[in-house]
C-alpha positions as CSV (number, residue, x, y, z in Angstrom):
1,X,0.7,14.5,21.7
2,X,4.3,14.7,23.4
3,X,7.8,15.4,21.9
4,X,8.5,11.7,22.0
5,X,5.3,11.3,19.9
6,X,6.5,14.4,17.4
7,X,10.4,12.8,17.2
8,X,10.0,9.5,16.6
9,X,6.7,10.2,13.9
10,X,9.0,12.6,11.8
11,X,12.4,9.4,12.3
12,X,9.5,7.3,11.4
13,X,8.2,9.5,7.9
14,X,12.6,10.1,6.9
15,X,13.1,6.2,7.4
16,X,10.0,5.1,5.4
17,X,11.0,7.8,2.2
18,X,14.7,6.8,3.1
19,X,13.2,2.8,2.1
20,X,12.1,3.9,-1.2
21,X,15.1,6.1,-1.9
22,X,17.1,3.0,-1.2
23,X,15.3,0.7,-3.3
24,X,15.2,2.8,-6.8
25,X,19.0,3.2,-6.3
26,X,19.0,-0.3,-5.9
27,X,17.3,-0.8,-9.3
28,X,19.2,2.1,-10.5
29,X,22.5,-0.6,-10.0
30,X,21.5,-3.8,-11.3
31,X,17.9,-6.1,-11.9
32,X,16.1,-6.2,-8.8
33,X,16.3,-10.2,-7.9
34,X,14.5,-12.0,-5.7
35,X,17.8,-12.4,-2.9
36,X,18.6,-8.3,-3.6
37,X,15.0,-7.9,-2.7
38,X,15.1,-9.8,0.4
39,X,18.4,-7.9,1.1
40,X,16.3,-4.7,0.5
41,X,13.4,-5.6,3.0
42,X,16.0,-6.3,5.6
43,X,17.9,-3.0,5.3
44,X,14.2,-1.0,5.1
45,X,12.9,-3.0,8.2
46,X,16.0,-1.6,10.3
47,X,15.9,1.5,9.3
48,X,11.8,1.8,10.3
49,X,12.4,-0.4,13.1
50,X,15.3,2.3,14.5
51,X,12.6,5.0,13.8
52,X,9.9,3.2,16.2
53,X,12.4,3.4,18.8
54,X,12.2,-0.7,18.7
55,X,15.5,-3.2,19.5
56,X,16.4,-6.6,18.5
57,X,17.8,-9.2,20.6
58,X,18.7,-12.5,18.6
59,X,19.1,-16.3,20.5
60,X,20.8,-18.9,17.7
61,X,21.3,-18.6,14.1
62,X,19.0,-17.8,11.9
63,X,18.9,-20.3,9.1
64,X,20.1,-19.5,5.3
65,X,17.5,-21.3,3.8
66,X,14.1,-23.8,3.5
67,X,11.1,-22.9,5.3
68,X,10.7,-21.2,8.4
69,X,7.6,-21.1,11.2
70,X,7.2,-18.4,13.1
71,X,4.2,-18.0,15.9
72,X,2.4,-14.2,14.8
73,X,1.3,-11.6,17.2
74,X,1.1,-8.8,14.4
75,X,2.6,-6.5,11.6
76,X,5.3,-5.7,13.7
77,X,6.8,-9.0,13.1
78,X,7.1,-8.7,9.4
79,X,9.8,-5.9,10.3
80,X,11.2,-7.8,13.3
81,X,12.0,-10.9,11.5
82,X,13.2,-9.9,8.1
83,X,15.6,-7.4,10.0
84,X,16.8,-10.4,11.6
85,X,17.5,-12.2,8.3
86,X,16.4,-11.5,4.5
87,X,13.9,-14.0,4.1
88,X,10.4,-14.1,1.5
89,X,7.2,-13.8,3.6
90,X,3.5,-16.0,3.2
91,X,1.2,-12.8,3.7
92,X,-2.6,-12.5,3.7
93,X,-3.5,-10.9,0.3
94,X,-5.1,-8.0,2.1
95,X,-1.7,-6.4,3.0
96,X,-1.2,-6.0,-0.9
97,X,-3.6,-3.1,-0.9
98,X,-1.8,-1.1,2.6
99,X,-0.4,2.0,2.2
100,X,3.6,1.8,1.2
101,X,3.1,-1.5,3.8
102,X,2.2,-3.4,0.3
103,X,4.5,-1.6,-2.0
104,X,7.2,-2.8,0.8
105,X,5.7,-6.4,0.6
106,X,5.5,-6.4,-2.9
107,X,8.7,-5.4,-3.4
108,X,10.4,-7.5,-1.0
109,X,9.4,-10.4,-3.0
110,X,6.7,-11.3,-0.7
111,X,4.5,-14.4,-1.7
112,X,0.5,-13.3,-1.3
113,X,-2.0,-15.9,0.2
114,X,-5.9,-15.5,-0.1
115,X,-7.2,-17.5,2.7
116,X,-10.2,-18.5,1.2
117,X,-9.0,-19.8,-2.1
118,X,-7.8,-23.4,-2.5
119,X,-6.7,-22.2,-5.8
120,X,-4.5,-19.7,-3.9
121,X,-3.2,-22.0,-1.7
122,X,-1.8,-24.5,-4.4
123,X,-0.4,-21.4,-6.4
124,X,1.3,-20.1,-3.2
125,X,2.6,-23.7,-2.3
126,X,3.8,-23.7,-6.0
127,X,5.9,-20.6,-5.0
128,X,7.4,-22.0,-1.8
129,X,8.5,-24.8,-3.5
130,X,10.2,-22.9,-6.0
131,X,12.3,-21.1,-3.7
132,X,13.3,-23.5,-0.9
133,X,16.6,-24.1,-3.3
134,X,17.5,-20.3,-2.6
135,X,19.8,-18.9,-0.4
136,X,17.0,-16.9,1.5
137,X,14.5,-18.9,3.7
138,X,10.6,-18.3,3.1
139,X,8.9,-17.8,6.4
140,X,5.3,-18.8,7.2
141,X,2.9,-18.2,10.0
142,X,0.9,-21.3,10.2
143,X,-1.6,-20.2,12.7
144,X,-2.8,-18.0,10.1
145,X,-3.5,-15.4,12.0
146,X,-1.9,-12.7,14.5
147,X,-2.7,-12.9,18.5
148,X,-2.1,-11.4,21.6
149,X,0.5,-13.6,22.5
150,X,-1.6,-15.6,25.5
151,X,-0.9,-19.4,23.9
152,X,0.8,-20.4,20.3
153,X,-2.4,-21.3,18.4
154,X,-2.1,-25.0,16.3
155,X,-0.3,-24.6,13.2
156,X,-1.6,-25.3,10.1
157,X,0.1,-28.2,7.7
158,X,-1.1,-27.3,4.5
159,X,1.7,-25.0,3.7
160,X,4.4,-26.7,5.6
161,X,4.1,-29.5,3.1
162,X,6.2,-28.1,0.0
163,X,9.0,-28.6,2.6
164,X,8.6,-31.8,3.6
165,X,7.7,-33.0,0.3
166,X,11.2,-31.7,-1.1
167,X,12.9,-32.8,1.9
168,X,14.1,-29.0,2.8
169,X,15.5,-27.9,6.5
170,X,12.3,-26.4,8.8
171,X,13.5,-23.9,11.4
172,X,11.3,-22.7,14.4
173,X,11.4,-19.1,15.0
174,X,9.9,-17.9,18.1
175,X,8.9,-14.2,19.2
176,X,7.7,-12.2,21.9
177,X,7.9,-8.1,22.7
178,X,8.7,-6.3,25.6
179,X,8.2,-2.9,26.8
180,X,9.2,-2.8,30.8
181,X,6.1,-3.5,32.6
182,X,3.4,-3.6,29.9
183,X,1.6,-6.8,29.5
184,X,2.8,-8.2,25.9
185,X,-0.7,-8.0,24.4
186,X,-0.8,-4.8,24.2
187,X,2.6,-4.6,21.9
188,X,0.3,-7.3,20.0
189,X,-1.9,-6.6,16.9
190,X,-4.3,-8.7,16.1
191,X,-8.7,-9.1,16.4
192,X,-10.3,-5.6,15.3
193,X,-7.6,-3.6,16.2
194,X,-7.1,-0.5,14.0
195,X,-3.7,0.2,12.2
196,X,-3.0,3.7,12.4
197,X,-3.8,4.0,16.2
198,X,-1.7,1.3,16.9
199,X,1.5,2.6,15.4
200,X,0.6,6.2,17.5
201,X,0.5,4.2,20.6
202,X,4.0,2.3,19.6
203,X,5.8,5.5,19.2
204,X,4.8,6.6,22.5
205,X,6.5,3.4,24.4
206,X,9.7,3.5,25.7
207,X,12.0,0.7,26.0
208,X,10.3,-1.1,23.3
209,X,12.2,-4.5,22.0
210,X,12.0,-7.8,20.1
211,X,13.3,-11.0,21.1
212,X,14.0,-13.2,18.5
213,X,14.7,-17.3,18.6
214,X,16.4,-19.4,16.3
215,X,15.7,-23.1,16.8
216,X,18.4,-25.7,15.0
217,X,16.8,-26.3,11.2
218,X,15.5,-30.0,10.8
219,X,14.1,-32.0,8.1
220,X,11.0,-33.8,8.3
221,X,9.0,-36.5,6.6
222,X,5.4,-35.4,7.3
223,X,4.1,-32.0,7.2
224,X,1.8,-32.6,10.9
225,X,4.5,-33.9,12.5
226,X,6.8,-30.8,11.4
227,X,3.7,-28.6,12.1
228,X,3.2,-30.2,16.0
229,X,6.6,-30.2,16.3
230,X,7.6,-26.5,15.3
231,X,4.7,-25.3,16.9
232,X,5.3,-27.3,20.5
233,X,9.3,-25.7,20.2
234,X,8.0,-22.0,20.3
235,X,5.2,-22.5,22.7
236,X,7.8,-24.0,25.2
237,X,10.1,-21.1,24.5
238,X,7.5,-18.5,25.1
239,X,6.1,-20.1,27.8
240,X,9.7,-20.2,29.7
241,X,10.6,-16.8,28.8
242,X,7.1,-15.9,30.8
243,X,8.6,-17.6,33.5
244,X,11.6,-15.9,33.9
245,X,10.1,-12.6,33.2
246,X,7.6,-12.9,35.8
């Protein structure tokens, strides 16, 4: 254990009790809507994100509302991209049940997707529907799961098509890490990798940051072309930023 290890664990602990300090004064000052909770999310993801030590560049403007796509290469973009902009998240189920991760979730008006239910899927495709007329965008990960960052997996349609159906703007959101030298995947969460041990290792990195992309919002007629479409815009964006970087 160093004293980078010891400082940024004990930021980390004040910013995550700051988050729930914040969010019953909140409630304390009016009915906890969904738009004030995505405002809360946002203002808790910066602070934790300031007490990982991790910084946020931003390239275009993040949309105000619809749907947006993002590729996933772990938890840490839950906090990236709603510090970015308030926006509701599609979430596994299983992050429900974390430790203040699903209180967070929960609270932040996050919309809970059991994978192996078809039943769950309509419900949640219900939900997105209902809030593509709000002034807070609902972002999705259509790969359905997190990676280590190596290629954009495809993207799944099923989801995508409350959108499309209701004729809502898409936006393609793209993300990648950085910590000087390190290879990105091991910034990434995703396989078996275990929870704890990877935010120990996080606190330990210096010059860790987030870059995040905006692409212009579009509307589209069918939910595959949307999906190919979004998905082919952030692969091509990640794949030139590894050129540069190189």
């Amino acid at each position: 254990m160093t004293l980078r290890h010891v400082r940024r664990a004990v930021a980390l602990v004040f910013a995550l009790a700051l988050t729930v300090l914040h969010f019953w004064w909140m409630r304390l000052n009016g009915r906890m809507t969904l738009v004030r909770s995505a405002s809360w999310l946002q203002t808790a993801s910066r602070w934790v994100l300031k007490g990982l030590g991790l910084r946020i560049e931003t390239e275009g403007q993040p949309p105000t509302s619809g749907l947006a796509v993002s590729n996933h290469l772990g938890y840490l973009d839950i906090l990236v991209l709603s510090a970015a902009m308030p926006c509701f998240f599609v979430a596994k189920k299983e992050i429900d049940s974390w430790p203040y991760f699903g209180w967070a979730a929960r609270t932040g008006g996050t919309i809970f997707l059991d994978r192996k239910s078809i039943r769950s899927a309509r419900k949640v495709a219900d939900e997105i529907r209902a809030r593509l007329n709000l002034p807070v965008p609902v972002l999705l990960f259509p790969e359905g799961t997190s990676t280590d960052g190596a290629e954009v997996l495809r993207f799944h349609s099923r989801l995508i098509d409350p959108a499309t159906k209701a004729r809502a703007s898409i936006t393609a959101v793209g993300i990648r890490y950085k910590a000087g030298s390190m290879d990105e995947r091991e910034l990434c969460w995703y396989g078996g990798a275990q929870f704890l041990p990877h935010v120990w290792k996080l606190l330990e990195i210096e010059g860790l940051s987030a870059r995040v992309r905006f692409g212009e919002p579009k509307i589209y007629a069918d939910r595959r072309v949307a999906a190919e479409h979004t998905h082919d815009e952030i692969a091509e964006w990640r794949a030139l930023g590894a050129t540069v970087n190189q």
